[in-house]
C-alpha atoms as one frame of an Amber mdcrd trajectory, in Angstrom:
protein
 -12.962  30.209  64.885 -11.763  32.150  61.577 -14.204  32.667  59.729 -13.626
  32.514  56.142 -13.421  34.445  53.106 -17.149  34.009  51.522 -16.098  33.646
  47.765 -13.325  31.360  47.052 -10.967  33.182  44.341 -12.539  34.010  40.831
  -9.797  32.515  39.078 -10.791  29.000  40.978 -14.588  29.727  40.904 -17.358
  27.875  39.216 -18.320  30.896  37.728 -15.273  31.980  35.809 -15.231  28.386
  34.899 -19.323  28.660  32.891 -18.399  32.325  31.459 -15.520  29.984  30.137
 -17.243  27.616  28.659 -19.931  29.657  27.375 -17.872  31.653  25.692 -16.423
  28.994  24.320 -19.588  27.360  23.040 -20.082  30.965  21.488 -17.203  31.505
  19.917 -17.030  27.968  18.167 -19.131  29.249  14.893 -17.213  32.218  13.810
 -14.046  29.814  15.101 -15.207  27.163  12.852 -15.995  29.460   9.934 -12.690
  31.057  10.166 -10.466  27.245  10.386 -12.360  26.286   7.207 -11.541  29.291
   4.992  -8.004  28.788   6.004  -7.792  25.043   5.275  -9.304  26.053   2.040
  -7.341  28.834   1.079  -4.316  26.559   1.860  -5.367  23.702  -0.749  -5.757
  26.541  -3.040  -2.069  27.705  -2.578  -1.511  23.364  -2.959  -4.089  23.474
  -6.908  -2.155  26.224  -7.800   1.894  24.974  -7.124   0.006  21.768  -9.187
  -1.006  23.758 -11.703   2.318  25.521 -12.276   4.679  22.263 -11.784   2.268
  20.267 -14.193   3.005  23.292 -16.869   6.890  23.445 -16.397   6.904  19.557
 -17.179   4.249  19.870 -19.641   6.830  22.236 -21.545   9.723  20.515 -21.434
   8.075  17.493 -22.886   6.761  20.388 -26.064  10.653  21.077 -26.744  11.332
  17.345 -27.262   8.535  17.741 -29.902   8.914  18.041 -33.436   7.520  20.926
 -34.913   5.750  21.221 -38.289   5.562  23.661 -40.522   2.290  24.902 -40.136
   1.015  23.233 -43.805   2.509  19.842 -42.942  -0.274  17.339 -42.596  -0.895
  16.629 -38.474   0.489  20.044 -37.877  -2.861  21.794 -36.754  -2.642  25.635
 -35.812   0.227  25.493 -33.057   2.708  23.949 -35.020   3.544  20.755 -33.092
   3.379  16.970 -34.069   0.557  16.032 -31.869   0.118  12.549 -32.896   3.699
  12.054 -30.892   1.677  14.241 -27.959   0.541  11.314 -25.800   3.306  12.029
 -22.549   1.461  15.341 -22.387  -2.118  13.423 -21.605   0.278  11.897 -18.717
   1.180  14.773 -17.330  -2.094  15.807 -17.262  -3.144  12.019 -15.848  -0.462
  12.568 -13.074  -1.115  15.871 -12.157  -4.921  15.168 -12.211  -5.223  18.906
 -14.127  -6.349  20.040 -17.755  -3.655  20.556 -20.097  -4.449  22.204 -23.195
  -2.831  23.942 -25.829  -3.648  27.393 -27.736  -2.484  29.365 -30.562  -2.053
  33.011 -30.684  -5.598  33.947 -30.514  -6.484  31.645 -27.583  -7.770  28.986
 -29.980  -7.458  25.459 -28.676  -5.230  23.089 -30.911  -4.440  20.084 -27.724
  -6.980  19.384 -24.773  -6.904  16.635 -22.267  -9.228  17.016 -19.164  -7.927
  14.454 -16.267  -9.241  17.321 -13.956 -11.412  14.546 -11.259 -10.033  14.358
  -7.630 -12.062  13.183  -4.461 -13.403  15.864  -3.063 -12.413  15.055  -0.058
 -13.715  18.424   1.575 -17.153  17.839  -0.038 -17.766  14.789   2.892 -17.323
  16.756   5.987 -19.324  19.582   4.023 -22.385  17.512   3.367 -22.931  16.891
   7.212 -22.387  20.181   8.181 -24.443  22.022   5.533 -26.963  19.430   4.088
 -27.642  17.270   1.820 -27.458  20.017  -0.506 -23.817  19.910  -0.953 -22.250
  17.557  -3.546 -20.471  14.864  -2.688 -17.962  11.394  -4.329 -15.931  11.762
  -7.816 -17.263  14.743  -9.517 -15.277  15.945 -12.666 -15.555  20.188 -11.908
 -17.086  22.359 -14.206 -15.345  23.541 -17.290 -12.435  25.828 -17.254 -11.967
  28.925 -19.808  -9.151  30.404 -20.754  -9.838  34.633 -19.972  -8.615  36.862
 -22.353  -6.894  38.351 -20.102  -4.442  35.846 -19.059  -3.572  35.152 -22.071
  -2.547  39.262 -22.588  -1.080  38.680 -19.169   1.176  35.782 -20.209   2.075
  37.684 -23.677   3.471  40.597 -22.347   5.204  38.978 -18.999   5.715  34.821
 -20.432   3.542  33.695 -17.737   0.333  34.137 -15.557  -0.884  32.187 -12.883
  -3.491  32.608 -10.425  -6.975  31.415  -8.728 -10.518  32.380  -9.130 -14.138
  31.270  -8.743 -15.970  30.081 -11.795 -18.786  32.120 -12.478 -21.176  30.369
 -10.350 -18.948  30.811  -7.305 -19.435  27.558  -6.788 -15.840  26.087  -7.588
 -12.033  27.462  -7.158  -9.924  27.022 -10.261  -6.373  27.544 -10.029  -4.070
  27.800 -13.451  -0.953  28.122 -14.887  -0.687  29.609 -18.569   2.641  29.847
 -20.307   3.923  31.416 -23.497   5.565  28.834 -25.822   7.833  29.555 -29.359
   5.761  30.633 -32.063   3.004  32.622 -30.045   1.740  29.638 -28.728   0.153
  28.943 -25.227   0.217  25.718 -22.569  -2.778  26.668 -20.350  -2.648  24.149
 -17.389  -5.697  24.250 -14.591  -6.787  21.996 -11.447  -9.829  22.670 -10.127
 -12.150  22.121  -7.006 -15.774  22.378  -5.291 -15.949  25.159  -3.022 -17.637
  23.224  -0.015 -17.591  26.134   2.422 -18.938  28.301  -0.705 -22.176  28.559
   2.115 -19.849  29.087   4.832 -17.861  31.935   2.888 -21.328  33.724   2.306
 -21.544  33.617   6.257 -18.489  34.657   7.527 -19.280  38.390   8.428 -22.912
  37.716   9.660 -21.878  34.889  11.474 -19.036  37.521  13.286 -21.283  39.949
  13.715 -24.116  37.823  15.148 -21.211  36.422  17.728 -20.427  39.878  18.933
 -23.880  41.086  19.269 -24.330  37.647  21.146 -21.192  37.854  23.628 -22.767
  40.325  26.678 -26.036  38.657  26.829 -23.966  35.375  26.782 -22.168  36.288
  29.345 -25.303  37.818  31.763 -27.145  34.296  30.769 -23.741  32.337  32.144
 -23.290  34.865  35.251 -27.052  34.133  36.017 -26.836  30.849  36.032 -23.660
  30.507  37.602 -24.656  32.542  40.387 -28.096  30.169  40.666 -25.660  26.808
  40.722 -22.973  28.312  42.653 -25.057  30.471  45.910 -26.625  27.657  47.165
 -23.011  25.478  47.511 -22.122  28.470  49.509 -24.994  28.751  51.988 -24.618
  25.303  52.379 -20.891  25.616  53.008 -21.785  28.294  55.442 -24.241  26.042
  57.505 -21.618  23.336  57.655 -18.868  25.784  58.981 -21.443  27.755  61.385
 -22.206  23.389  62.596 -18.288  23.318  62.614 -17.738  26.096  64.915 -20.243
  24.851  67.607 -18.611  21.309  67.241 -15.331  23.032  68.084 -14.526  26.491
  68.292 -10.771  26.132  68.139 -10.935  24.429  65.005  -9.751  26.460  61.506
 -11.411  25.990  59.029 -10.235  24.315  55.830  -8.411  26.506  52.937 -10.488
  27.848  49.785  -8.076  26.476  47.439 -10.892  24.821  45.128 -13.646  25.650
  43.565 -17.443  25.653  45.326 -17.664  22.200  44.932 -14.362  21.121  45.972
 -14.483  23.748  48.735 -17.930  22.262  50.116 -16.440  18.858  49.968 -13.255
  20.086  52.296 -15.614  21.644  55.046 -17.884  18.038  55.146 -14.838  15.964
  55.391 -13.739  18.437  58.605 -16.973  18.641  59.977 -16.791  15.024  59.828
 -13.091  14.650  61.167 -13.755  17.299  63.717 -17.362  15.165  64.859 -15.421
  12.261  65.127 -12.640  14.037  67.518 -15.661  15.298  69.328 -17.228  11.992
  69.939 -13.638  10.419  70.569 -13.380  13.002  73.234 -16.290  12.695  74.787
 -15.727   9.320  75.255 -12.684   9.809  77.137 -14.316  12.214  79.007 -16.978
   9.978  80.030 -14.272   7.313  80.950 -12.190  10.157  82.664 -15.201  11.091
  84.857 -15.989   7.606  86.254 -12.388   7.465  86.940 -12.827  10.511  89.111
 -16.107   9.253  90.632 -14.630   5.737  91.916 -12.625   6.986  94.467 -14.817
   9.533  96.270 -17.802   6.594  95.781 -15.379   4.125  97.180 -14.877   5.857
 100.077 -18.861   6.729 100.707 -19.513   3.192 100.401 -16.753   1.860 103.105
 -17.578   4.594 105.410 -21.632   3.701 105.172 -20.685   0.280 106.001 -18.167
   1.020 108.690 -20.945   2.802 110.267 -22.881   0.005 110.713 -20.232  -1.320
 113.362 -22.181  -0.870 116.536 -18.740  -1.388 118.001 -17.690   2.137 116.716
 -16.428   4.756 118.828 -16.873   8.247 118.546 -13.701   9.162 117.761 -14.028
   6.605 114.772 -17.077   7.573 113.784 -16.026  11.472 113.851 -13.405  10.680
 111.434 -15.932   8.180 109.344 -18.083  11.386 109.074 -14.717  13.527 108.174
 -13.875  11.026 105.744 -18.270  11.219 104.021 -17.947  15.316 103.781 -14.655
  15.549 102.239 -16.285  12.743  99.573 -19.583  14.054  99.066 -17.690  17.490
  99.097 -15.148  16.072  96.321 -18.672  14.756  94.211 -19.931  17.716  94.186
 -17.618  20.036  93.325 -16.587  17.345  90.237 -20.570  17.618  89.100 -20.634
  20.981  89.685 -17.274  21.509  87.609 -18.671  19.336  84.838 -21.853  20.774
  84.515 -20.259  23.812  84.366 -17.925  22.612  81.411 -20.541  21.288  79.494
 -22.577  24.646  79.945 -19.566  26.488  79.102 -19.015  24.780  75.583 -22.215
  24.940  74.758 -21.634  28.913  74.150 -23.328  29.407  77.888 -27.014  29.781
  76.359 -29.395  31.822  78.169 -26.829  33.847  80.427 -27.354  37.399  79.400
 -24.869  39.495  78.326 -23.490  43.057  79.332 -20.544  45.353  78.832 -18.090
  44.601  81.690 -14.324  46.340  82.604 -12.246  43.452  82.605  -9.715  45.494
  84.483 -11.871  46.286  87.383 -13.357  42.719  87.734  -9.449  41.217  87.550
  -8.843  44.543  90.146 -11.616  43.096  92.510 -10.289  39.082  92.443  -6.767
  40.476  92.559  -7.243  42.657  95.859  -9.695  39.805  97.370  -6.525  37.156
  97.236  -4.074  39.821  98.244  -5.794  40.470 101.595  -5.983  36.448 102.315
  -3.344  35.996 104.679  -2.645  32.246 102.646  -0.508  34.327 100.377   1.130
  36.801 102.838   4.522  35.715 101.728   3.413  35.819  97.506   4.730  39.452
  95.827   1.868  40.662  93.542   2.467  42.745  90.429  -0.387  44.145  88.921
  -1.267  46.384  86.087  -4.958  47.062  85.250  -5.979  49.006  81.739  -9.766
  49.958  80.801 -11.222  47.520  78.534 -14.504  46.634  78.129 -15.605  43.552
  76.855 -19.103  41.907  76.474 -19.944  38.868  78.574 -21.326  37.543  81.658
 -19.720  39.126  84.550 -19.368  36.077  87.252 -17.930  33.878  84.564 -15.138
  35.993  83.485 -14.690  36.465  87.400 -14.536  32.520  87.502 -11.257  32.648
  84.789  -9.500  35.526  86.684 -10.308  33.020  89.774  -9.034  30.103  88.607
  -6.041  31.163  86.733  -4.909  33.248  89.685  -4.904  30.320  92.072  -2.930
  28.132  89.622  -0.522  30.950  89.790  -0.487  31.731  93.435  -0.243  27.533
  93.718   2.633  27.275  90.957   4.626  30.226  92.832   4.677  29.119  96.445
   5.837  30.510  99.273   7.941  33.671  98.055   7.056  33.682  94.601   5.827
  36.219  92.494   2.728  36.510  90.295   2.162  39.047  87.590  -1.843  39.915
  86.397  -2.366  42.526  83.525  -5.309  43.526  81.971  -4.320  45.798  78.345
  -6.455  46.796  75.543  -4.692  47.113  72.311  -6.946  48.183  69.199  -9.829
  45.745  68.978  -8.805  43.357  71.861  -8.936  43.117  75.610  -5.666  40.925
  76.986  -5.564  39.342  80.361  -2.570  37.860  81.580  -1.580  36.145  84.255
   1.970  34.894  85.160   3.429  33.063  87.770   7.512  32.119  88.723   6.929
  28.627  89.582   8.656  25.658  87.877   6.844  26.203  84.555   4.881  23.911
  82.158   6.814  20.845  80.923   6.918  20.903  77.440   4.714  17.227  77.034
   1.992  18.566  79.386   1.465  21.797  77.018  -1.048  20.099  74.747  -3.157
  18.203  76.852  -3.003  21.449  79.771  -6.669  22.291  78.790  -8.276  18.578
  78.750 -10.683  17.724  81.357  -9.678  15.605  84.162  -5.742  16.704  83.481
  -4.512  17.683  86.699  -0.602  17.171  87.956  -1.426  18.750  91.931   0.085
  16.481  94.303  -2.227  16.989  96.956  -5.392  15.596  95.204  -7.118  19.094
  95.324  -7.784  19.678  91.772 -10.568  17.944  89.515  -9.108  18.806  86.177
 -11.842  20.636  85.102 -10.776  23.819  86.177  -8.311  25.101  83.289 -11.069
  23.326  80.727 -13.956  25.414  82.244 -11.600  28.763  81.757 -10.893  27.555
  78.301 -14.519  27.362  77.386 -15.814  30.222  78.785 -13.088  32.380  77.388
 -13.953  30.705  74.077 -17.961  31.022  74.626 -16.834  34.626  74.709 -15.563
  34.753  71.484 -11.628  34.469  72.529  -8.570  32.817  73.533  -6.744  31.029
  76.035  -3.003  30.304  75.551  -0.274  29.077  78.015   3.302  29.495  77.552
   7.044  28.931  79.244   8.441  32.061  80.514  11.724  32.645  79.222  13.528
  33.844  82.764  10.850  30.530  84.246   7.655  30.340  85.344   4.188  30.067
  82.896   2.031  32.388  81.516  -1.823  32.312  80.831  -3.140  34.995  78.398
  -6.940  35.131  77.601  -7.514  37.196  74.333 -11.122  38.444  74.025 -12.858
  41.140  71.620 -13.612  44.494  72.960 -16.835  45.596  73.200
């Protein structure tokens, strides 16, 4: 069985997966800080393009204004009839902003405050930072005109621009324009500065993040190693049950995480159980198929026998007819005992370092001196390699395969048995030019109780047992078509 990789990759794992999210659980203060500054620093850019689109409207209402002259009654210090001023207080109604008007020395000769607005930030602010933070319709605090806007706006016509009040507890945002006569429109919209706390925290919150990152991420390798090792062992035990269930079986792809991994080798431990027990079950069947016939026999002969009438020539052949049964049981008990032992990984056989090249050298010579296969060309080929394993079962494989071959061949055939050792494997083949293997028998060539000899000589069992003790060995057993005809058997095992 292929063994698996024992860490499924990182980019899939569990553990890439909690340095994620912790990271991301880190990372959501300073992230959070950072998203709030910006929203606020955009509805400052929004107060200010109020501020200066309220004062461009604000002026063109001023030059549909009479002016006084500045001893005419109503006439105040700017100049202007501000009795006929009311469309300015809707400006500033519509804009929700402070209009006011100045004269040369920043005196104030107009104000109207509509400068209230739900503070719409002020909401999410008093969840987040307390009950400390203000909260509703709030009318911000008053706004002063610096002197140095209005020297600004003097020398250049205009100055615009946003600041903290001197609390630093709200953003004002202004527009301040220079008007005929040396007079001033000063136009201002104003806010509460709900992240005023968050501001303050910015750069220790960033700093405390960074110092914070590597022993978040030991703290998230720790514990992902804690949640994630166990999955594996467990994983491992259920592959380790897999390969004794069935040693040809490959084991599922890592192409999850742990979890989904685990899940994959349980649901083929499960499928390959339920092959197993499938199997078996046809194997039972298969074997009291095989018994009924031999026990058939025994039990005609036994009563035959109780014929006093009998001959001896019948009862000669009666007694021919109970050995070649009881010989047929068994060698199928034998055979099947065998099998089982064999699958079960052959426990308590030791094991020893063995030249598979000798031991196929020894079988090979053995058949070539029987005169049965007189007429059968051998060609043999025999390389040092040393496997480890239990010498009289690896003999047993060489055994059996070589018969098959010598059986397949016939009369005037040829068989071919190599033994090579390539780099880290020890390769026995043995190949025969007989008819070959049809193509529908090829799967089913290693089950027990498959067996296609005409003569009734074979059990089945014999190409299963070679399959299973190859396999208890850690290895391989393949058959193939020949292309020029004839099949192939090649056992692969690990060199010792």
């Amino acid at each position: 069985m292929a063994r698996p990789a024992s860490r499924v990759p990182f980019v899939r794992s569990l553990r890439l997966r909690a340095l994620a999210v912790t990271l991301l659980v880190l990372a959501l203060p300073p992230v959070f800080v950072f998203g709030w500054l910006v929203v606020e620093r955009t509805y400052q850019s929004r107060m200010q393009a109020n501020a200066q689109f309220g004062a461009r409207e604000a002026r063109e209402l001023l030059l549909r204004v009479r002016r006084l002259p500045a001893s005419a009654e109503g006439a105040g210090r700017c100049g202007f009839d501000l009795e006929k001023a009311e469309p300015l207080r809707d400006v500033a109604r519509g804009h929700r902003v402070r209009l006011m008007l100045l004269d040369g020395q920043g005196r104030e000769c107009f104000d109207h405050d509509a400068d209230v607005r739900v503070d719409w930030s002020q909401r999410a602010s008093s969840v987040i930072l307390g009950s400390g933070a203000r909260s509703g319709y709030e009318a911000p605090p008053a706004i002063q005109v610096h002197p140095s806007d209005l020297e600004a706006a003097r020398a250049g016509g205009s100055a615009t621009g946003c600041r903290d009040d001197a609390q630093g507890q709200a953003v004002e945002c202004y527009a301040l324009l220079k008007l005929e006569g040396d007079n001033y429109l000063f136009v201002a919209d104003s806010a509460w500065r709900p992240a005023t706390i968050l501001s303050e925290l910015e750069r220790p919150i960033l700093r405390l993040t960074l110092a914070s990152v590597p022993f978040a991420v030991a703290l998230a390798w720790w514990l992902s190693r804690r949640l994630v090792r166990p999955v594996e062992k467990l994983r491992e035990q259920v592959l380790r049950k897999l390969e004794r269930a069935n040693a040809a079986t490959e084991s599922a792809p890592r192409d999850g995480n742990e979890i989904e991994d685990l899940a994959a080798s349980f649901n083929q431990l499960l499928d390959t159980l339920e092959q197993r027990r499938e199997k078996e079950a046809n194997t039972a069947a298969d074997l009291v198929h095989e018994l009924k016939n031999p026990l058939a026999a025994v039990r005609a002969c036994g009563e035959a026998l109780q014929n006093p009438a009998l001959d001896p020539e019948q009862r000669t052949r009666l007694g021919r007819v109970l050995e070649q049964s009881g010989s047929r049981l068994l060698r199928l008990a034998t055979e099947y005992l065998e099998t089982a032992r064999a699958e079960a990984h052959l426990p308590g056989e030791s094991r020893e370092p063995i030249d598979l090249g000798a031991l196929a050298g020894g079988v090979c010579s053995t058949f070539q001196n029987d005169a049965r296969y007189a007429g059968i060309e051998f060609e043999t080929r025999f390389e040092t390699g040393r496997v480890l394993g239990v010498s009289h079962r690896l003999e047993s494989v060489v055994r059996n395969l070589l018969e098959n071959a010598l059986h397949a061949s016939g009369a005037g055939g040829k068989v071919a048995v190599e033994v090579t050792a390539p780099a880290g494997r020890v390769l026995l083949s043995v190949a025969d030019s007989g008819p070959g293997i049809a193509e529908a028998e090829l799967p089913r060539l290693f089950e027990r109780f498959y067996s296609k000899r005409s003569e009734g000589g074979g059990t089945g069992l014999g190409l299963a047992l070679c399959r299973a003790i190859i396999e208890a060995h850690g290895g391989t057993l393949r058959a193939e078509n020949r292309p020029g005809g004839g099949a192939r058997f090649e056992a692969a095992l690990p060199s010792a």
